[in-house]
N, C-alpha and C positions, 0 to 999 in steps of 0.2 A: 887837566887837573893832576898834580903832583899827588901818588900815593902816601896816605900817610900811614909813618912807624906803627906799629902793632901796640910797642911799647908807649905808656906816656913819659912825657918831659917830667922833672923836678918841678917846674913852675904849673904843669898841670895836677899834680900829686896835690902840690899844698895847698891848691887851691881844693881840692877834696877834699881835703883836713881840715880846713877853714869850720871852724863851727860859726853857727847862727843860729835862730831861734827857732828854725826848724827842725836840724836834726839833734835836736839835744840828744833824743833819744836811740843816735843810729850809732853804733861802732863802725870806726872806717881804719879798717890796718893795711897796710902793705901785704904782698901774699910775694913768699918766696917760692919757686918751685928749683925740685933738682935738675941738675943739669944729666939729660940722657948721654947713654953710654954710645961708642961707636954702634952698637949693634940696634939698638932701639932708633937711633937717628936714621940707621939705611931702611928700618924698617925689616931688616933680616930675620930677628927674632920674633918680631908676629905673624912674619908669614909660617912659622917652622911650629908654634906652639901657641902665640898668640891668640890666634882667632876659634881654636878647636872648641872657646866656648857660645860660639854663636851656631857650632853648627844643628845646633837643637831649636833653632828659633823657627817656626814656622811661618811660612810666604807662602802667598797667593798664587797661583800659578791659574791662568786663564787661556783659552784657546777659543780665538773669535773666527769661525769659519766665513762670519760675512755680517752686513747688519744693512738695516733701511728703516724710513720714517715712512711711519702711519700715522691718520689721525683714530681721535677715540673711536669714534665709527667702525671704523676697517681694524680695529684692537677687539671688540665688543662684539664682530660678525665672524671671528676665529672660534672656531670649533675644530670637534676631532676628524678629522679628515684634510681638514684643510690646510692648504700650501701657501708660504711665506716666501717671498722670493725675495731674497737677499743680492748685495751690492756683488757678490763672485760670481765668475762663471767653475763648473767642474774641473774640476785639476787644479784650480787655483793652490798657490799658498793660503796656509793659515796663518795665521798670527798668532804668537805665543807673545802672553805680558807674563812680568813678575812683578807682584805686587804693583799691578799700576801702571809697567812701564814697558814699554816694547822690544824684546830683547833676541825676538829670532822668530823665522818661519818653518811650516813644516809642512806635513804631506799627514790625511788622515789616515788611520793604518785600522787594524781590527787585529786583535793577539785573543783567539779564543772567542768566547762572547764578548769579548770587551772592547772600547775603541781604545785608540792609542794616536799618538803623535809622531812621527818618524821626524827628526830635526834635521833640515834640509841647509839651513843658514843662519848664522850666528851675527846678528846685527850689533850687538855692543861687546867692545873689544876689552882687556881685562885693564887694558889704561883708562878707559872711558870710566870704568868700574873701579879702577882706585880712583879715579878723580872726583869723581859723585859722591864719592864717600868725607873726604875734606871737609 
């Protein structure tokens, strides 16, 4: 299948213009946009300042050490003591998502009392990451 132009045809435009007795009520105009500069086309100038306003947006950040199916039963007979035996063995990677989406593994670490992630492997590369964004 031949892709089609982003743009439409003259003969598809006036066919949108076309009124009938449907859209009496719709305004339909043309919509002009500027033409980007060289710097906005390379995408230059969002990398440099562009984007500094997304860096406040907050993501999910998950770290899945392992997972397995139970039924209600074996959900319902967990209590405090009791061991869950999940799909990894020890030493495994972890899996880190962002928002949703699998983006690297790691090793669990402890900094203080607190756990931590050590990042061991970067699975989506930052082309994969401009491209998803499209």
């Amino acid at each position: 299948m031949a892709k089609k132009s982003p743009r439409l045809t003259d003969e598809e435009v006036a066919e949108l213009l076309r009124t009938d007795e449907r859209s009496q009520d719709v305004e339909i105009r043309r919509v002009e946009f500027a033409e980007l500069g060289e710097e906005e086309a390379s995408g230059e100038g969002a990398k440099a300042s562009g984007v500094s306003f997304l860096w406040d947006i907050p993501m999910t950040v998950e770290v899945v050490l392992g997972e397995t199916e139970l039924t209600v039963r074996e959900v319902m007979e967990i209590g405090v003591g009791s061991v869950v035996e999940l799909n990894r063995s020890y030493g495994e990677p972890v899996d880190i998502y962002l928002n949703g989406r699998l983006v690297a593994r790691g090793e669990v670490v402890t900094a203080g009392e607190q756990f931590g992630v050590k990042i061991k492997e970067i699975l989506v590369s930052s082309e994969e990451v401009a491209e998803s964004s499209e």
